[in-house]
Backbone and ligand atoms as CSV (ligand in chain L), in Angstrom:
chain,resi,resn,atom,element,x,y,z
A,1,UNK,N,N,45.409,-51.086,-0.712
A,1,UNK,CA,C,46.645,-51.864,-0.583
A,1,UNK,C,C,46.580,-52.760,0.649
A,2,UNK,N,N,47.043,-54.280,0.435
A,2,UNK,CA,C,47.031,-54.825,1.694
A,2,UNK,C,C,48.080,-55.571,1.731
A,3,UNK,N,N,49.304,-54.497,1.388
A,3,UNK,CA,C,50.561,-55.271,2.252
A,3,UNK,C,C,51.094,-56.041,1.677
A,4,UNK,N,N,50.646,-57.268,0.665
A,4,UNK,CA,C,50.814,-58.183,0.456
A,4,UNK,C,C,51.888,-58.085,-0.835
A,5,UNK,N,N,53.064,-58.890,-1.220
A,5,UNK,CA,C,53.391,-58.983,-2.413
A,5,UNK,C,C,52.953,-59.008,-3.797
A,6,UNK,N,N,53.772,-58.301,-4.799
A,6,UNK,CA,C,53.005,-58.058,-5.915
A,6,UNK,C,C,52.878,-59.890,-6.967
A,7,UNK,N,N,51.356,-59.999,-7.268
A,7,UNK,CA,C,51.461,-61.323,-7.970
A,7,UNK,C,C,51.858,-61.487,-8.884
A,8,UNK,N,N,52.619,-62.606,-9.458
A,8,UNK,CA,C,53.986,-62.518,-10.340
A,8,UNK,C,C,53.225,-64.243,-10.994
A,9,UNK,N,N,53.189,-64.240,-12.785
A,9,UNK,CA,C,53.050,-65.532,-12.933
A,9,UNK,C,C,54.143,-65.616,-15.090
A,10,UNK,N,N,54.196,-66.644,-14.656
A,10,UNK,CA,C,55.233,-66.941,-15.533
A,10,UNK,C,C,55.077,-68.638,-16.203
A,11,UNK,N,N,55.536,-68.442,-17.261
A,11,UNK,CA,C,55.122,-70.259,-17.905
A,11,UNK,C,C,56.883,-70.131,-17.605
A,12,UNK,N,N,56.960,-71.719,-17.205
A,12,UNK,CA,C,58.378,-72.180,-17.313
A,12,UNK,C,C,58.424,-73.894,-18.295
A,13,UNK,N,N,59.201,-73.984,-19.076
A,13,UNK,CA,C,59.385,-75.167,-19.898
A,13,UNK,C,C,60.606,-76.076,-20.044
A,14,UNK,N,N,60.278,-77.426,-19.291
A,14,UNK,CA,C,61.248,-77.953,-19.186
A,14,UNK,C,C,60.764,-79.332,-19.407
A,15,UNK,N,N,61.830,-80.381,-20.105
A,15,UNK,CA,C,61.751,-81.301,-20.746
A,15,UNK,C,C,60.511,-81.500,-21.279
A,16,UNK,N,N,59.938,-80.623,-22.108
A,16,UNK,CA,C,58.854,-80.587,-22.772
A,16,UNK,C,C,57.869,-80.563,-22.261
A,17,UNK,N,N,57.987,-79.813,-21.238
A,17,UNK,CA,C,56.196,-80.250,-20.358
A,17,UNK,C,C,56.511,-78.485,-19.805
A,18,UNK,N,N,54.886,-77.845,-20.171
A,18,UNK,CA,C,55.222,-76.037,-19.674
A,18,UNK,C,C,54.393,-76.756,-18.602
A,19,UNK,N,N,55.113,-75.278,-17.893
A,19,UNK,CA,C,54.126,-75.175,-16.579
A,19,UNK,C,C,53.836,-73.760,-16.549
A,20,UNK,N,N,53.020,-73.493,-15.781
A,20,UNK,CA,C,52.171,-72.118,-15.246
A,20,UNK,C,C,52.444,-71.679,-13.671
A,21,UNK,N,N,53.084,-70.964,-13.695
A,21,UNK,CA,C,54.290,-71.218,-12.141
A,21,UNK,C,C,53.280,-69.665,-11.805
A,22,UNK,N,N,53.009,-69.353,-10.491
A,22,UNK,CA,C,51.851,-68.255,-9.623
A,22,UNK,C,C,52.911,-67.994,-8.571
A,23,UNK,N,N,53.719,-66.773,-8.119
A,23,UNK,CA,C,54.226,-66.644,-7.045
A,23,UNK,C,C,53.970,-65.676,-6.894
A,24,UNK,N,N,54.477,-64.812,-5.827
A,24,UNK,CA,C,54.608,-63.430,-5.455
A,24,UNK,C,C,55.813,-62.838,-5.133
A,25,UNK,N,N,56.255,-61.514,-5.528
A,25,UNK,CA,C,57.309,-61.064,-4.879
A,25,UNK,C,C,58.208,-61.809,-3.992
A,26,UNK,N,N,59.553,-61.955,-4.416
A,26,UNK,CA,C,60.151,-62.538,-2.940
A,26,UNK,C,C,59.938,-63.639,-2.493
A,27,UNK,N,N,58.556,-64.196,-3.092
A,27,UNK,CA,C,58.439,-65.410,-2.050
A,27,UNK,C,C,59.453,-66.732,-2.075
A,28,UNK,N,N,60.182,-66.692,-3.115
A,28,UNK,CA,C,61.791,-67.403,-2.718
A,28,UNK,C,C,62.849,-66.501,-3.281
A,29,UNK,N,N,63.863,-67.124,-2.520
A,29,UNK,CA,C,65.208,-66.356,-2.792
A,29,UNK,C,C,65.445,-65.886,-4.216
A,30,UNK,N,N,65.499,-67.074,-4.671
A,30,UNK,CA,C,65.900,-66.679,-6.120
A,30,UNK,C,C,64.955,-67.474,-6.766
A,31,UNK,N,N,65.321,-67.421,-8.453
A,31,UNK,CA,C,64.665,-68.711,-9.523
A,31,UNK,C,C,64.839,-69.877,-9.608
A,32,UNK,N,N,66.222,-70.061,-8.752
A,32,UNK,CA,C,66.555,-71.535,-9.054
A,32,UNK,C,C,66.037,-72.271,-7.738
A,33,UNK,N,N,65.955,-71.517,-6.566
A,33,UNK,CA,C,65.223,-71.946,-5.620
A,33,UNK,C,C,63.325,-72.560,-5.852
A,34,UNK,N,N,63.152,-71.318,-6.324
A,34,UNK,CA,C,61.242,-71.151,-6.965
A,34,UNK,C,C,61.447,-72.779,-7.757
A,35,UNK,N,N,62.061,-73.056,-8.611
A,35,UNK,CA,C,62.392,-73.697,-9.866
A,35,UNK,C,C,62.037,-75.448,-8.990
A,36,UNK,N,N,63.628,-75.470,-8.546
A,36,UNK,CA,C,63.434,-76.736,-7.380
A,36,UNK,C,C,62.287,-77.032,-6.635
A,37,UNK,N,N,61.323,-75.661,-5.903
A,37,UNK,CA,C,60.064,-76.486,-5.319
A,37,UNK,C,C,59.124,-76.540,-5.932
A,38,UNK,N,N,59.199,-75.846,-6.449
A,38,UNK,CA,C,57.788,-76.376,-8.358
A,38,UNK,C,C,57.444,-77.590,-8.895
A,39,UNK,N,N,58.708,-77.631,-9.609
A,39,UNK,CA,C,59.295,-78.459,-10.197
A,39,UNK,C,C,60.383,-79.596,-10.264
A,40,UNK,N,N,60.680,-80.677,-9.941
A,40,UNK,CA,C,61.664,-81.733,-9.492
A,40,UNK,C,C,62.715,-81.745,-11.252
A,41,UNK,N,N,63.979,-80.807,-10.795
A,41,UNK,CA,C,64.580,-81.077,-12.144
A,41,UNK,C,C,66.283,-81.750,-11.774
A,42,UNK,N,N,66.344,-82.772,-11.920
A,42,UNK,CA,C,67.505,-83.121,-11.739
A,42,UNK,C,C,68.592,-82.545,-12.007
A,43,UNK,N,N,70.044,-82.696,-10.860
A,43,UNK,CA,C,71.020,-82.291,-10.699
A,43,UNK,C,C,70.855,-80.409,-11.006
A,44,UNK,N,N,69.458,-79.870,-10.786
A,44,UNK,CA,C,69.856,-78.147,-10.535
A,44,UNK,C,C,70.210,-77.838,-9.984
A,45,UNK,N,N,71.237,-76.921,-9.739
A,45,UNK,CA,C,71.426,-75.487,-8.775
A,45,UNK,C,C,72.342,-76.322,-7.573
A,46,UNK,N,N,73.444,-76.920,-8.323
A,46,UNK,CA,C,74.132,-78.069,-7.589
A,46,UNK,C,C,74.960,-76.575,-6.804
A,47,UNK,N,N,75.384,-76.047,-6.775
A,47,UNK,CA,C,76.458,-75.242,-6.218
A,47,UNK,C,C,75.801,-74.216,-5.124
A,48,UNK,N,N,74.521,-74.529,-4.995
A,48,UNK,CA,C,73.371,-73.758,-3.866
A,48,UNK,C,C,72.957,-72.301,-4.458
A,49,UNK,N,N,73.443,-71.835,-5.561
A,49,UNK,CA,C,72.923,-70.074,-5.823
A,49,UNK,C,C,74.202,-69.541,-5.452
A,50,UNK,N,N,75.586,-69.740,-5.804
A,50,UNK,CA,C,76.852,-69.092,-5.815
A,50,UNK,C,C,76.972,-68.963,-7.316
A,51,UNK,N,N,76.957,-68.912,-7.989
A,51,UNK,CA,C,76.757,-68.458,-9.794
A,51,UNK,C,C,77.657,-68.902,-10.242
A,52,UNK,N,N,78.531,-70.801,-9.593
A,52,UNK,CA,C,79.553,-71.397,-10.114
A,52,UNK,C,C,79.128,-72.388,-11.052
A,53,UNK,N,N,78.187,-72.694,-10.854
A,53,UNK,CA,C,78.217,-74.716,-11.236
A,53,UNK,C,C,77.381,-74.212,-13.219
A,54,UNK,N,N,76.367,-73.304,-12.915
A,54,UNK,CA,C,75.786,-72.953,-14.176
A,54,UNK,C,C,74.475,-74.428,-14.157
A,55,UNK,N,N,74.881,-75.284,-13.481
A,55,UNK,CA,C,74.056,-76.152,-13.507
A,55,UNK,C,C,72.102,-75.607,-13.833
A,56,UNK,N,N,72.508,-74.131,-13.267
A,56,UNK,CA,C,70.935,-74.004,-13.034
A,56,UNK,C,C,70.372,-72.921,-14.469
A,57,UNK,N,N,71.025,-73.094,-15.554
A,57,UNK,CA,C,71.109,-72.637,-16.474
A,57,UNK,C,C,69.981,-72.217,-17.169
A,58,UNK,N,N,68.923,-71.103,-17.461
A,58,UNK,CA,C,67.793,-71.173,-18.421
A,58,UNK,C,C,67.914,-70.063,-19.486
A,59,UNK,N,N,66.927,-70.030,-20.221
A,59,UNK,CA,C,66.980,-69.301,-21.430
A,59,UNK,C,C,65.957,-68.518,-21.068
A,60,UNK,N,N,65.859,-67.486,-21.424
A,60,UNK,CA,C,64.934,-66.803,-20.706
A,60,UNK,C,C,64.143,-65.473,-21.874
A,61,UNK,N,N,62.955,-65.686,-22.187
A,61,UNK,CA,C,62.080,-64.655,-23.251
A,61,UNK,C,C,61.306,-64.248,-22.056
A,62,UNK,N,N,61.326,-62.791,-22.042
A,62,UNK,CA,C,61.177,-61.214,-21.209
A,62,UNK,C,C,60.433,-60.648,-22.214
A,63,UNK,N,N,59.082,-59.954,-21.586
A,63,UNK,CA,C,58.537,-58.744,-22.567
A,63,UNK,C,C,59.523,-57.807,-22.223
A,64,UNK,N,N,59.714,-56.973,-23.253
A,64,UNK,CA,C,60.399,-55.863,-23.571
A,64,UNK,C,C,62.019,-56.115,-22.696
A,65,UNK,N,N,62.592,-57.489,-22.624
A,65,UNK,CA,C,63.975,-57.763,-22.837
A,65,UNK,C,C,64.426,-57.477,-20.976
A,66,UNK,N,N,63.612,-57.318,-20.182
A,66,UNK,CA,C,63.807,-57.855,-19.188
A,66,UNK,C,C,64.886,-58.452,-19.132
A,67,UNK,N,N,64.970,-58.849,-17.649
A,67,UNK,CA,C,65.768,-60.189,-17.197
A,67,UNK,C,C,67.188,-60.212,-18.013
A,68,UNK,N,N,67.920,-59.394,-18.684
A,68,UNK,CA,C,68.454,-59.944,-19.471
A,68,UNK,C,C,69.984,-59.267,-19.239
A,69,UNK,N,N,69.961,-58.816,-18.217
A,69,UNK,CA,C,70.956,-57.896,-17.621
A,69,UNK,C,C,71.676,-58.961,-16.843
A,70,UNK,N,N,73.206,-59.475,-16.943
A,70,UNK,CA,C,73.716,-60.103,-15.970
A,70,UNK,C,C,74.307,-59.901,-14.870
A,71,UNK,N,N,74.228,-60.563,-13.985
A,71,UNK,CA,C,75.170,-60.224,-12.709
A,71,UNK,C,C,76.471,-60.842,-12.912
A,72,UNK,N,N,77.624,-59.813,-11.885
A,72,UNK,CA,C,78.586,-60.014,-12.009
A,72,UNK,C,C,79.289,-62.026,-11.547
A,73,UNK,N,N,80.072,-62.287,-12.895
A,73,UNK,CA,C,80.650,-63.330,-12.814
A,73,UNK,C,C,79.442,-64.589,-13.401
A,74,UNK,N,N,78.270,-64.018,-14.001
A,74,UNK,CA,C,77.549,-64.799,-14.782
A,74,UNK,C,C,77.738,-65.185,-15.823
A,75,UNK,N,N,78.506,-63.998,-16.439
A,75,UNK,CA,C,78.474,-64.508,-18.139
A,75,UNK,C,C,79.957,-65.446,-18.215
A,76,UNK,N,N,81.034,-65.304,-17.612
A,76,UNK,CA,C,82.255,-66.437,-17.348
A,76,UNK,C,C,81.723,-67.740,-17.434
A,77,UNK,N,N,80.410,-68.263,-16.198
A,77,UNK,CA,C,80.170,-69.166,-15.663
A,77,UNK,C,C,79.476,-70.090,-17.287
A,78,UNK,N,N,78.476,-69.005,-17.305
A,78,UNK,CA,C,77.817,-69.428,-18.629
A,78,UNK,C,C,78.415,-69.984,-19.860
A,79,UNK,N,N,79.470,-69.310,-20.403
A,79,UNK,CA,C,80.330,-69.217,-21.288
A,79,UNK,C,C,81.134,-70.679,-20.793
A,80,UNK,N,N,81.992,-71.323,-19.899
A,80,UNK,CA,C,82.534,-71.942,-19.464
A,80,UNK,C,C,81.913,-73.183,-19.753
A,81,UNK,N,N,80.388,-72.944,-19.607
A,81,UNK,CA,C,79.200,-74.343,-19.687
A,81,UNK,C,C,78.743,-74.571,-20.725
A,82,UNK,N,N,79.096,-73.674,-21.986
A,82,UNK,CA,C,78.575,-73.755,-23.644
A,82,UNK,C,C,77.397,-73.311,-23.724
A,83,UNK,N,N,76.990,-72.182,-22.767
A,83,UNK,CA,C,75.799,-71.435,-22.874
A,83,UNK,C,C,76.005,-70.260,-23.498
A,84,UNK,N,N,76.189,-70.217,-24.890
A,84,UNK,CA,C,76.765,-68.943,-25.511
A,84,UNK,C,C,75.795,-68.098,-25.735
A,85,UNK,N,N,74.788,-68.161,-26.388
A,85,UNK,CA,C,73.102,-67.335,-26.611
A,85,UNK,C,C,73.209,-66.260,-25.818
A,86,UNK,N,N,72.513,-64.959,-26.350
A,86,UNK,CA,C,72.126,-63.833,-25.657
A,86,UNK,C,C,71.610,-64.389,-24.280
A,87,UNK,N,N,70.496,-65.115,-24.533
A,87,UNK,CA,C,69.140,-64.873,-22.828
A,87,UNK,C,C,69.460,-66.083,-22.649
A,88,UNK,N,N,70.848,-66.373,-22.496
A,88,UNK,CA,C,71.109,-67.474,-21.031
A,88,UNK,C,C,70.941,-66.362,-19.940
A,89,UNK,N,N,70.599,-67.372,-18.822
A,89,UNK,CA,C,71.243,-67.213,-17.445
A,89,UNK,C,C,71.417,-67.818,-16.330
A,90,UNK,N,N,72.104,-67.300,-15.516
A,90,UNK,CA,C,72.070,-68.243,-14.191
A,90,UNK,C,C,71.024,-68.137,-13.071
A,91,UNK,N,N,70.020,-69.161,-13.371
A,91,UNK,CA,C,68.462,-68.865,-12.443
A,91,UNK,C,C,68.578,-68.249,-10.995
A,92,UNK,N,N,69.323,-69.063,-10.432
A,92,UNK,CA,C,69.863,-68.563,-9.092
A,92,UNK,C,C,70.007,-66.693,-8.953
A,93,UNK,N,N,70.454,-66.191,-10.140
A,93,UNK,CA,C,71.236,-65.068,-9.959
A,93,UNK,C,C,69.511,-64.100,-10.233
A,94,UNK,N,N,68.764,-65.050,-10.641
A,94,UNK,CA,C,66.974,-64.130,-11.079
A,94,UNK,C,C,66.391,-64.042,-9.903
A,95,UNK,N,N,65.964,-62.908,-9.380
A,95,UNK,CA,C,65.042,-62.439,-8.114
A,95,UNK,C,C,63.457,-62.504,-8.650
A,96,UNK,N,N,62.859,-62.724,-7.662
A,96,UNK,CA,C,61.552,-62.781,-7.702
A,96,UNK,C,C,60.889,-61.904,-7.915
A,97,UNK,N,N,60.657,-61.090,-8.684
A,97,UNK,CA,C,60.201,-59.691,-9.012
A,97,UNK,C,C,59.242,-59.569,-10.021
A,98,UNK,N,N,58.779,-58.490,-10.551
A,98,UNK,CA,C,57.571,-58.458,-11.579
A,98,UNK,C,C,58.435,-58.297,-12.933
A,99,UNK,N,N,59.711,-58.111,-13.083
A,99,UNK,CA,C,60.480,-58.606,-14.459
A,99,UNK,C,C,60.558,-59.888,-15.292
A,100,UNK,N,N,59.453,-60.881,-13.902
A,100,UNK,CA,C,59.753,-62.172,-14.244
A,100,UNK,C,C,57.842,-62.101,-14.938
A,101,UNK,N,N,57.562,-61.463,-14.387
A,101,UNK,CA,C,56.094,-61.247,-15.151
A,101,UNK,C,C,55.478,-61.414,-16.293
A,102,UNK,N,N,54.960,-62.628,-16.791
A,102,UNK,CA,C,54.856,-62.899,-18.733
A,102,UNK,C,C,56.274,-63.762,-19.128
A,103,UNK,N,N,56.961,-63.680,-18.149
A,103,UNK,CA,C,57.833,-64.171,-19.058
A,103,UNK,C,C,58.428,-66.190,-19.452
A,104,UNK,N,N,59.064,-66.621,-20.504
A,104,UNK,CA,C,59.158,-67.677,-20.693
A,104,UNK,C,C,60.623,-68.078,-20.288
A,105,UNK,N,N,60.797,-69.096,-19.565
A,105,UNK,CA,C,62.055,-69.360,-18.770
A,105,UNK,C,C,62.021,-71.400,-19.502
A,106,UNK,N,N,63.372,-70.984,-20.095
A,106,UNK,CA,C,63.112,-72.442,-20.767
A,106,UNK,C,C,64.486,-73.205,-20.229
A,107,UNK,N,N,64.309,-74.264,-19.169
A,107,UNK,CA,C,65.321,-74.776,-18.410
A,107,UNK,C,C,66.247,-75.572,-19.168
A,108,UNK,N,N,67.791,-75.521,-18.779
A,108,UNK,CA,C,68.540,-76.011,-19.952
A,108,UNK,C,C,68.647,-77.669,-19.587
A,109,UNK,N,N,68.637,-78.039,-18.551
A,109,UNK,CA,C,69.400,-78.869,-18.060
A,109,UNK,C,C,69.778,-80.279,-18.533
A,110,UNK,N,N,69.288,-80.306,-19.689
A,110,UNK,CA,C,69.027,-81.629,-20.541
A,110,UNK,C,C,70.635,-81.473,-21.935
A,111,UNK,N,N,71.351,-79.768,-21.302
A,111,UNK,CA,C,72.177,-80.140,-22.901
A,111,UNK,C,C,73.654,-80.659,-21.482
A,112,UNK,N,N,73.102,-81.345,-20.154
A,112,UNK,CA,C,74.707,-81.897,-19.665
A,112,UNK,C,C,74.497,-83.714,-20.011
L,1,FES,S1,S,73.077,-72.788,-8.630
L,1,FES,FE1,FE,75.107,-72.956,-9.351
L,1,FES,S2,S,75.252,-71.344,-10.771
L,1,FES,FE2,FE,73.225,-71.193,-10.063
């Protein structure tokens, strides 16, 4: 063991172009943070990671259904934004963890 965070990699798909995103544990706050320095997606995560704006909205396919647990005052926000689907969520509210491991995160931001 050397200490180091566990390596975490994930395809993310947005306006039709996947990517192959390599992080580790933790190494940003949240998803919608990870998301923004990756990737340049207009008007995300306008409300900073307070789980209001929904702006930072993705769909999210988990092996074995992961990720799919909401935090409190997510599913309001969602619902409010016409994100009705099971595996919405609010990226911001996704931690950097090995749940995100394999999995497909498909960014909404194209239905505002
Ligand atoms: S950044 Fe606003 S809800 Fe996630």
């Amino acid at each position: 063991m050397d200490g180091s965070g566990q390596h975490i990699s994930f395809t993310v798909i947005s306006e039709g172009e996947e990517y192959i995103i390599q992080t580790c544990e933790n190494e940003y706050r949240n998803l919608m943070v990870l998301l923004n320095d990756k990737i340049y997606i207009e008007d995300f995560g306008q409300c900073g990671g307070q789980g209001r704006c929904a702006t930072c909205m993705v769909e999210v396919t988990a092996p074995n259904g992961a990720l799919l647990t909401l935090e409190r005052n997510e599913q309001s926000t969602i619902a409010k934004k016409g994100g009705a689907t099971g595996n919405c969520r609010l990226s911001c509210q996704i931690f950097i963890n090995s749940a995100l491991n394999g999995a497909v995160i498909n960014v909404l931001s194209d239905i505002y």
